[in-house]
N, CA, C and O atoms as CSV, one atom per row, in Angstrom:
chain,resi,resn,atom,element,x,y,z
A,1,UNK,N,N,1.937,-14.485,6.514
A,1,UNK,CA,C,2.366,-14.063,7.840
A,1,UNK,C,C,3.843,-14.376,8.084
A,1,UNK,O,O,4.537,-13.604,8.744
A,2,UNK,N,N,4.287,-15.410,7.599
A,2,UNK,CA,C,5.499,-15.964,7.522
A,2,UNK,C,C,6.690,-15.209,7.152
A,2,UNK,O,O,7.744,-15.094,7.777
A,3,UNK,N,N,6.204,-14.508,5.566
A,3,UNK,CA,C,7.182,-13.735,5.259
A,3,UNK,C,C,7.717,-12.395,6.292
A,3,UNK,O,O,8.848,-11.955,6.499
A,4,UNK,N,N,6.294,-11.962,6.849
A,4,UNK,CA,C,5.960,-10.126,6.994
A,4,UNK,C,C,7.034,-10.685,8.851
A,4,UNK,O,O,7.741,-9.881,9.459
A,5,UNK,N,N,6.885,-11.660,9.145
A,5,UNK,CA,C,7.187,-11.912,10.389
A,5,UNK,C,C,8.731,-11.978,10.426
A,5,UNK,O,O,9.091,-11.360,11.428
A,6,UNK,N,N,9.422,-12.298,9.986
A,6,UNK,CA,C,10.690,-12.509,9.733
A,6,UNK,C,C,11.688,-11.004,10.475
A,6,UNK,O,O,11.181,-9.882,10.494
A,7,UNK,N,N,12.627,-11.184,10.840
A,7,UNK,CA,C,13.458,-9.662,11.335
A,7,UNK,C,C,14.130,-9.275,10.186
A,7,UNK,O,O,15.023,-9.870,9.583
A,8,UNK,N,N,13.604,-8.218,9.952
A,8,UNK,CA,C,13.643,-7.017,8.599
A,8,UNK,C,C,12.664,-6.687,7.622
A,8,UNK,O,O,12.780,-5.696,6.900
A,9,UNK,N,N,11.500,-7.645,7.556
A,9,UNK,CA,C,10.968,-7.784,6.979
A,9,UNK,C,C,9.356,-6.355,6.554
A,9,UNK,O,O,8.742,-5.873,5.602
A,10,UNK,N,N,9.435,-6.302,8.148
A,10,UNK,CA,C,8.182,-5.123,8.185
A,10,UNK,C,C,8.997,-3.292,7.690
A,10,UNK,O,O,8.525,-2.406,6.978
A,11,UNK,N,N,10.342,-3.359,8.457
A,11,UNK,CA,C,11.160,-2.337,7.670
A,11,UNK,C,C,11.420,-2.175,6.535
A,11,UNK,O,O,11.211,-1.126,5.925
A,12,UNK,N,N,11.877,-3.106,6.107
A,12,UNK,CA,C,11.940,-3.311,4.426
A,12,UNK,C,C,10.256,-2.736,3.647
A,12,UNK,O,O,10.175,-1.950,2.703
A,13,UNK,N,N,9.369,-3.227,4.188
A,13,UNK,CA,C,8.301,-2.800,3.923
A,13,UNK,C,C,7.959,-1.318,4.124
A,13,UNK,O,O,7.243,-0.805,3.264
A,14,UNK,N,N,8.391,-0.547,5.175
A,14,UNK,CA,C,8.130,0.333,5.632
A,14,UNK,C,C,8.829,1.991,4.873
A,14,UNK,O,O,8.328,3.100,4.691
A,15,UNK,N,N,10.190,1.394,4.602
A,15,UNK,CA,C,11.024,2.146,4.005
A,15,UNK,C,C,10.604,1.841,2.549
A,15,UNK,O,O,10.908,2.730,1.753
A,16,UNK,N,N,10.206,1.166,2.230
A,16,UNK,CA,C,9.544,1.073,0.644
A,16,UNK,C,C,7.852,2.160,0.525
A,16,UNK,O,O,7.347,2.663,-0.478
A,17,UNK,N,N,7.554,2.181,1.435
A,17,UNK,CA,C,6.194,2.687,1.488
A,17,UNK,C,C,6.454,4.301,1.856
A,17,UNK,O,O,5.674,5.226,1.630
A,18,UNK,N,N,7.908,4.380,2.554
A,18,UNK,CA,C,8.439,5.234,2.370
A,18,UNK,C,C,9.113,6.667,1.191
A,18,UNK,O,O,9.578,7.775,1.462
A,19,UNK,N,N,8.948,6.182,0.286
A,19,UNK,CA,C,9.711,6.212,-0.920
A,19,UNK,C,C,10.978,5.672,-1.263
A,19,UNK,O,O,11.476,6.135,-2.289
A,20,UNK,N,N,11.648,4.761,-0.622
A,20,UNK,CA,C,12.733,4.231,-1.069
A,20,UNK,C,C,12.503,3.404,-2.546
A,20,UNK,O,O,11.425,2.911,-2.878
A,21,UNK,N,N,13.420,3.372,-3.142
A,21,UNK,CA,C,13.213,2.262,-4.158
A,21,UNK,C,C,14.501,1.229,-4.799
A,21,UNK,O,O,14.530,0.207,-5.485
A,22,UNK,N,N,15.574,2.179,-4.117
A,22,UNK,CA,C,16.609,1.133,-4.673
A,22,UNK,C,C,17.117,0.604,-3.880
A,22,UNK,O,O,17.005,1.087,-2.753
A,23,UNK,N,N,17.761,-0.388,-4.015
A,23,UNK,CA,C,18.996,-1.141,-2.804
A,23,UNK,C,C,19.836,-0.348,-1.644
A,23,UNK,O,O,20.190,-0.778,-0.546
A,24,UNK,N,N,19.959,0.402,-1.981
A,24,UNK,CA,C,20.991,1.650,-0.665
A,24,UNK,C,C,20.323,2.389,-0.341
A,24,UNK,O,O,20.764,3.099,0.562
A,25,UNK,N,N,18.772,2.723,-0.878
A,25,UNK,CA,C,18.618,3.532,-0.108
A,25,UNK,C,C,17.692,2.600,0.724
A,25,UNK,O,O,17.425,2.940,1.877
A,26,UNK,N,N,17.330,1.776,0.360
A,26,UNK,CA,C,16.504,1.300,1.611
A,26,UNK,C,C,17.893,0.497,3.039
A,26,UNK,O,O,17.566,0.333,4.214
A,27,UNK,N,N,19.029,0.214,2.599
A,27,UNK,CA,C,19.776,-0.044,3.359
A,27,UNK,C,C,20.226,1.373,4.436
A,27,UNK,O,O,20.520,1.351,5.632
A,28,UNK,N,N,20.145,2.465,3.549
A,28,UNK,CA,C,20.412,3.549,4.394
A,28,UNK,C,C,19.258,4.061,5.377
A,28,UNK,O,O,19.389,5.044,6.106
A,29,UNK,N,N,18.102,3.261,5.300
A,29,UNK,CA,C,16.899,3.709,6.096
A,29,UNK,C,C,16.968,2.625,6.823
A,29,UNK,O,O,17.390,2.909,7.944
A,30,UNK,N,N,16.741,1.493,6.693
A,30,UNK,CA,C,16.580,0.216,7.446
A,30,UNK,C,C,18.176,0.370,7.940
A,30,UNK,O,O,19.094,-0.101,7.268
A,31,UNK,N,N,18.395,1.110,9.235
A,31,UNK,CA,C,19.671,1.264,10.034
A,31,UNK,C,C,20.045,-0.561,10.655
A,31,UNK,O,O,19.139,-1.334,10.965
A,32,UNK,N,N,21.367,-0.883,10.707
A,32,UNK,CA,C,22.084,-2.177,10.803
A,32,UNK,C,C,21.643,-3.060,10.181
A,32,UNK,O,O,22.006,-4.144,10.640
A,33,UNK,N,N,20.568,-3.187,8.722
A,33,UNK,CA,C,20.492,-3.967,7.873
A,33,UNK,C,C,22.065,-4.495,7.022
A,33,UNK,O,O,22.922,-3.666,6.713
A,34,UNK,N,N,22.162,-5.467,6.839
A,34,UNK,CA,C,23.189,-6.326,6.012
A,34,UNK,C,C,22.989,-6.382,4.962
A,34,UNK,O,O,21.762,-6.411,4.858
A,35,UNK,N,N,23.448,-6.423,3.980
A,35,UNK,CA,C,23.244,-5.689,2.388
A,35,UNK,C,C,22.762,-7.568,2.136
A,35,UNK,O,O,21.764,-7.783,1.448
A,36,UNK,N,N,23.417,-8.592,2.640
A,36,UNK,CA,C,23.208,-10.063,2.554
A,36,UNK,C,C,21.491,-10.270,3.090
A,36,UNK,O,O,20.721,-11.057,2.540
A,37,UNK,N,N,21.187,-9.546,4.050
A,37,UNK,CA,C,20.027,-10.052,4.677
A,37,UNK,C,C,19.075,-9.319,3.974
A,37,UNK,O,O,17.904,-9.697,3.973
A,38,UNK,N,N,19.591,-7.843,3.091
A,38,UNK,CA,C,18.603,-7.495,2.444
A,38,UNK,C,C,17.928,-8.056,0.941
A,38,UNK,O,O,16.802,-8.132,0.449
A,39,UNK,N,N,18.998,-8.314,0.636
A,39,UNK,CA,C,19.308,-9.541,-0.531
A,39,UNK,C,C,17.954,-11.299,0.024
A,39,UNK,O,O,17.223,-11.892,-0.769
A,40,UNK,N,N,18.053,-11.487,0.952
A,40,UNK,CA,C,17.357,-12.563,1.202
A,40,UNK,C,C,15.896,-12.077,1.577
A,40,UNK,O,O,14.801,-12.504,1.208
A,41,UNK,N,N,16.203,-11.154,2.342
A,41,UNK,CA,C,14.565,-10.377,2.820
A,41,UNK,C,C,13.800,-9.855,1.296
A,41,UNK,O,O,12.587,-9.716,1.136
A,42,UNK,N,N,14.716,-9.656,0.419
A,42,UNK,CA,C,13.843,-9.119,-0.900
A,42,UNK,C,C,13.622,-10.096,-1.444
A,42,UNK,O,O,12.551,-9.984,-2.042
A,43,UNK,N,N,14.108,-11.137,-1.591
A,43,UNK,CA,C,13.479,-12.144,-2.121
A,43,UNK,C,C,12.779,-13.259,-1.732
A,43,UNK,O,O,12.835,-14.403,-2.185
A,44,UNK,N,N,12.098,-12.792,-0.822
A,44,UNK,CA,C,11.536,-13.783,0.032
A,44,UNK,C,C,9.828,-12.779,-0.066
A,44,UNK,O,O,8.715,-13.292,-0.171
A,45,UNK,N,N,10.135,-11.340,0.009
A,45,UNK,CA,C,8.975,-10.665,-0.287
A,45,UNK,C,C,8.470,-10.353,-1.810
A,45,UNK,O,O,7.388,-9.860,-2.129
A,46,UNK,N,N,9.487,-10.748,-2.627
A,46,UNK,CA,C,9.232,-11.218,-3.982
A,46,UNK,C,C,8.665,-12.126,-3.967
A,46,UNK,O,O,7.585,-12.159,-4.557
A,47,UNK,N,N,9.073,-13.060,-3.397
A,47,UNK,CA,C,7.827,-14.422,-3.508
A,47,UNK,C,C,6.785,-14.815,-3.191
A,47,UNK,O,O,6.056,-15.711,-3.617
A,48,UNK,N,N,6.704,-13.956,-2.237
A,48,UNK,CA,C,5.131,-13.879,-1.602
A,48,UNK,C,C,4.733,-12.361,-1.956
A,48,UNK,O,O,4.179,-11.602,-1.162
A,49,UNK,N,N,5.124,-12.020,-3.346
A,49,UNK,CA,C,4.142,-11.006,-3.740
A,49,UNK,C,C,3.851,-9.951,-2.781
A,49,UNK,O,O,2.797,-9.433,-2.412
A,50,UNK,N,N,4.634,-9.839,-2.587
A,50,UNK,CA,C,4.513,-8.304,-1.402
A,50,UNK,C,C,5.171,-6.956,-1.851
A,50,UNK,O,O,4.713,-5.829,-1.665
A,51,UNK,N,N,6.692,-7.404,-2.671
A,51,UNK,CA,C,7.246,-6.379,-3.226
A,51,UNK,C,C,7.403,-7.088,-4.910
A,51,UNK,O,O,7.245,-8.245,-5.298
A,52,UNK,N,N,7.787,-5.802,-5.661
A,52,UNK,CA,C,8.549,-6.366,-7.057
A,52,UNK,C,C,9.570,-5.468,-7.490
A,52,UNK,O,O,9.783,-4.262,-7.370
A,53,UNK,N,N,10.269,-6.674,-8.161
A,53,UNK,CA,C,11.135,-5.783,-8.352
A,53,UNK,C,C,11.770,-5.636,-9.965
A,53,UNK,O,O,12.029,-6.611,-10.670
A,54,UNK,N,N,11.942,-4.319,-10.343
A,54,UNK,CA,C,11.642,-3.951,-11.949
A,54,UNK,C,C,13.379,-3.909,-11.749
A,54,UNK,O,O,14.100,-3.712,-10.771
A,55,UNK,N,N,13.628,-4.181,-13.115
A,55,UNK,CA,C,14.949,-4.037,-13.927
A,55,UNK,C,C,14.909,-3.180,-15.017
A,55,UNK,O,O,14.244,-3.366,-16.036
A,56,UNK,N,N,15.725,-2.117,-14.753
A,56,UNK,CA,C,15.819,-0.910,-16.132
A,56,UNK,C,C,16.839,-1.196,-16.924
A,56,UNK,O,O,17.957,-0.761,-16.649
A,57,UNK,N,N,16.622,-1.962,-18.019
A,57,UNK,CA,C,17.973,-2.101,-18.961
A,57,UNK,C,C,18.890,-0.395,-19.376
A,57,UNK,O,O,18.894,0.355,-20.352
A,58,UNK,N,N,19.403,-0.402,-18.348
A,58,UNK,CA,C,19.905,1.020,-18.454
A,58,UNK,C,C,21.596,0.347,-18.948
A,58,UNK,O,O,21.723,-0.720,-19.549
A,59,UNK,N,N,22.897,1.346,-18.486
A,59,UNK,CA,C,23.855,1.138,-18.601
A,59,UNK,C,C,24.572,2.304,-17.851
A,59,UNK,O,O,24.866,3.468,-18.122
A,60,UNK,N,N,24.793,1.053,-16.261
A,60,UNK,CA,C,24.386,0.226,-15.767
A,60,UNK,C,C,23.261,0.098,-15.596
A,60,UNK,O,O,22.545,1.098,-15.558
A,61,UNK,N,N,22.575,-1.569,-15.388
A,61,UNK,CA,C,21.177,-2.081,-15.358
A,61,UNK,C,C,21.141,-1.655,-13.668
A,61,UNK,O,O,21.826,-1.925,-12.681
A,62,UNK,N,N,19.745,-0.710,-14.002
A,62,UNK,CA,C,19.329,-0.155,-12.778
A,62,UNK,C,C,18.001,-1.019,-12.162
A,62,UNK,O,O,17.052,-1.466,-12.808
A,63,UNK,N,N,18.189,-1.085,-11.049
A,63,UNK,CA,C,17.236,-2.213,-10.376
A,63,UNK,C,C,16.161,-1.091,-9.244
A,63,UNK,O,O,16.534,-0.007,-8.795
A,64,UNK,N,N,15.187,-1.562,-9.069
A,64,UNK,CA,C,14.091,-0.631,-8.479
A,64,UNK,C,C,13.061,-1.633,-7.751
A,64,UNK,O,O,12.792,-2.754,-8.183
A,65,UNK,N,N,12.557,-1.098,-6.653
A,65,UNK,CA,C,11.962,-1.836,-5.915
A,65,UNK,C,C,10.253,-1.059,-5.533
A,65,UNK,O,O,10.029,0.098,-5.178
A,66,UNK,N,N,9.512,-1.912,-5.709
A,66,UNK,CA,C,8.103,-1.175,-4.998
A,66,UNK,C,C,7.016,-1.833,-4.570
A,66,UNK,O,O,6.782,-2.929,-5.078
A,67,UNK,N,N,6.346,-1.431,-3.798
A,67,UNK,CA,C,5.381,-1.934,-3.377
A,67,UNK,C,C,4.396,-2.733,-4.320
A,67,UNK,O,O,4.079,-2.141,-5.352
A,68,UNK,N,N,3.917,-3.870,-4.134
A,68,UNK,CA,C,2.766,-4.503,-4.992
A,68,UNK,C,C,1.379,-4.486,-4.213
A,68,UNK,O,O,1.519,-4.888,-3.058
A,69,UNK,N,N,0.345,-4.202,-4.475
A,69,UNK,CA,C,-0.988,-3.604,-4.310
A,69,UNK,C,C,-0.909,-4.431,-2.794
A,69,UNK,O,O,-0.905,-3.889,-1.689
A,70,UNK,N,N,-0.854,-5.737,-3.049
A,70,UNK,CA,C,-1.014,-6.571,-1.901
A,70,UNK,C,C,-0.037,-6.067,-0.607
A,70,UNK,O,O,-0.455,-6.065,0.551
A,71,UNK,N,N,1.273,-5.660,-0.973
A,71,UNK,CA,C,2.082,-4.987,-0.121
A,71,UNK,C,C,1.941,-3.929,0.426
A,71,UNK,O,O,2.506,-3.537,1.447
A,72,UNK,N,N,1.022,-3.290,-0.345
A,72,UNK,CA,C,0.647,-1.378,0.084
A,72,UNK,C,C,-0.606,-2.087,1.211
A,72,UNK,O,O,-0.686,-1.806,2.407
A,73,UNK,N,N,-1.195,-2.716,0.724
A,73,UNK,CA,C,-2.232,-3.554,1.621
A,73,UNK,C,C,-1.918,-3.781,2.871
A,73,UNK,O,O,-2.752,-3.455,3.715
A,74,UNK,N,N,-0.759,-4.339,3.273
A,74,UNK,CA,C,-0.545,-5.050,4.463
A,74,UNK,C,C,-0.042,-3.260,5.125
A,74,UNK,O,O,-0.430,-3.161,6.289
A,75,UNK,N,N,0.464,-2.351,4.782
A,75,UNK,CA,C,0.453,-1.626,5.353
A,75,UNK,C,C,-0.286,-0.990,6.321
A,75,UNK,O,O,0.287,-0.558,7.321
A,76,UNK,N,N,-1.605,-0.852,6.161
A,76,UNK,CA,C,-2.378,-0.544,7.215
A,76,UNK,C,C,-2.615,-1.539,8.612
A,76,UNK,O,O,-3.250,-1.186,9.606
A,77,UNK,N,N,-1.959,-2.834,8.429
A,77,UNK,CA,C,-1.515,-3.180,9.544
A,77,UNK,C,C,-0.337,-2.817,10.149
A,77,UNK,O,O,-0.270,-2.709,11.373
A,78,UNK,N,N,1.102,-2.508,9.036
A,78,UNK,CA,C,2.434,-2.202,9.758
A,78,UNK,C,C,2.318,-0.845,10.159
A,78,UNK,O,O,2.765,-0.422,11.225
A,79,UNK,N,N,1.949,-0.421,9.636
A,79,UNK,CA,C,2.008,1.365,10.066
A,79,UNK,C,C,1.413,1.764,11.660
A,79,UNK,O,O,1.973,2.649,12.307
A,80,UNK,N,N,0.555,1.222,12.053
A,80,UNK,CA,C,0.264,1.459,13.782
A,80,UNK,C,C,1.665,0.921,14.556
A,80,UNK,O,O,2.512,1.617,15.117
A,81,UNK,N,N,1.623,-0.959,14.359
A,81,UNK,CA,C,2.695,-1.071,15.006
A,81,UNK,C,C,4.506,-0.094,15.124
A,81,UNK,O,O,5.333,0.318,15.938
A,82,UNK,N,N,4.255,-0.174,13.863
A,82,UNK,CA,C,5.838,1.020,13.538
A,82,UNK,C,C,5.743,2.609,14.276
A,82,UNK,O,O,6.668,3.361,14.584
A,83,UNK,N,N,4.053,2.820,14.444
A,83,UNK,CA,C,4.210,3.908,15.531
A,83,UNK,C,C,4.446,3.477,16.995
A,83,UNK,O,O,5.030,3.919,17.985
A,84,UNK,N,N,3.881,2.650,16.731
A,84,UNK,CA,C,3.825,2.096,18.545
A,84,UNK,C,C,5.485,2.159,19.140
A,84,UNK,O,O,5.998,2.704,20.117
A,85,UNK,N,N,6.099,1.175,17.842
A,85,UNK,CA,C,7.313,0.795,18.200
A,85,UNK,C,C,8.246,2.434,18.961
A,85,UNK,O,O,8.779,2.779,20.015
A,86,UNK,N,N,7.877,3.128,17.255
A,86,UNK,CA,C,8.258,4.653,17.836
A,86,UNK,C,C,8.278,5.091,18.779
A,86,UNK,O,O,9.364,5.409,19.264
A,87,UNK,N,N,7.270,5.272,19.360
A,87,UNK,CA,C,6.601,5.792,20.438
A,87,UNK,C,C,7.091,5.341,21.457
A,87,UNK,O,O,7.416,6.214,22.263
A,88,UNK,N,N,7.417,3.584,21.974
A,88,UNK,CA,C,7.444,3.780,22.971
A,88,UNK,C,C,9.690,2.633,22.989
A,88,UNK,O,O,10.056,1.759,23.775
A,89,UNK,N,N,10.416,3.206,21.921
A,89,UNK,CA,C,11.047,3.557,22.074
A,89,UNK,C,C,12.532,3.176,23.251
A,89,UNK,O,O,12.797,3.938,24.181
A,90,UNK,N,N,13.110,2.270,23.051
A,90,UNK,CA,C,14.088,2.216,24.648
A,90,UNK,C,C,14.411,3.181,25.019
A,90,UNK,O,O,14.351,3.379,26.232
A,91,UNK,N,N,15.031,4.497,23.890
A,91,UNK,CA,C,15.960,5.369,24.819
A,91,UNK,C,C,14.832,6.592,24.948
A,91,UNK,O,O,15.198,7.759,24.805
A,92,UNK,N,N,13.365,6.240,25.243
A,92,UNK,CA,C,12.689,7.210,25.440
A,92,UNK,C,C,12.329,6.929,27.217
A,92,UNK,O,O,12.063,5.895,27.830
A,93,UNK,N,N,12.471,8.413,27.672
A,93,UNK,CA,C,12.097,7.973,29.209
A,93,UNK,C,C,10.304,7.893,29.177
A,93,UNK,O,O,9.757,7.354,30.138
A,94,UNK,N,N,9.647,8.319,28.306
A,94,UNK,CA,C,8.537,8.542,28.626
A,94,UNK,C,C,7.955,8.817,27.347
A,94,UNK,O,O,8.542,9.650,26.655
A,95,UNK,N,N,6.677,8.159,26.792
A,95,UNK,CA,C,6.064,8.119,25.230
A,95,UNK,C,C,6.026,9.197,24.756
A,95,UNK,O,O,5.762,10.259,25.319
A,96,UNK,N,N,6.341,8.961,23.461
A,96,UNK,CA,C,6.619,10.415,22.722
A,96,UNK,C,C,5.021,10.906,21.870
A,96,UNK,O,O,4.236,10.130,21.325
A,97,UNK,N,N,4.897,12.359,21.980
A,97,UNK,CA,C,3.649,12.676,21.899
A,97,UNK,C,C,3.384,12.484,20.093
A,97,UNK,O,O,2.293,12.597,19.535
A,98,UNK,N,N,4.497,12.219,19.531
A,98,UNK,CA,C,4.909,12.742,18.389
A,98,UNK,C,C,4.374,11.282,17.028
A,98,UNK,O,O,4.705,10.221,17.558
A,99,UNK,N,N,4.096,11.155,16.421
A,99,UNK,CA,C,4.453,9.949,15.479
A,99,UNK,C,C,5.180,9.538,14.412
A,99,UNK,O,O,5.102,8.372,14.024
């Protein structure tokens, strides 16, 4: 609970479940994320086995990120709230019918 609770933590999740998989692009989805806080938020969900993260001995070594079973797991809890959040929105005058 510790980890998933943290600020960035359920986005990071979300944009991974998303199809993101590398470092920028989940920075380009997770809007005012800090490339520093994403750096700490990934490894903090590395450690509690939520995400992993693969290294492609490429040239350059390409780094990739994805969900771990347990992480796709917790999704069916983040995914309501992340609508909710949607939905009800500050700069919405009134709930959006939409999800």
């Amino acid at each position: 609970m510790e980890a998933v609770g943290h600020r960035w933590s359920p986005s990071i999740l979300l944009a991974l479940a998303r199809g993101a998989e590398r470092f920028t692009e989940i920075m380009t989805i997770v809007q005012g994320l800090s490339a520093r806080m994403l750096t700490v938020r990934l490894k903090e969900l590395e450690a509690t086995q939520l995400v992993e993260r693969i290294v492609i001995p490429t040239t350059p070594v390409s780094v990739r990120y994805h969900l771990t079973p347990r992480g796709a797991d917790l999704l069916s809890a983040l995914e309501p709230i992340a609508s909710h959040v949607q939905r009800w929105r500050p700069d919405a005058d009134t709930p959006s019918s939409t999800s």
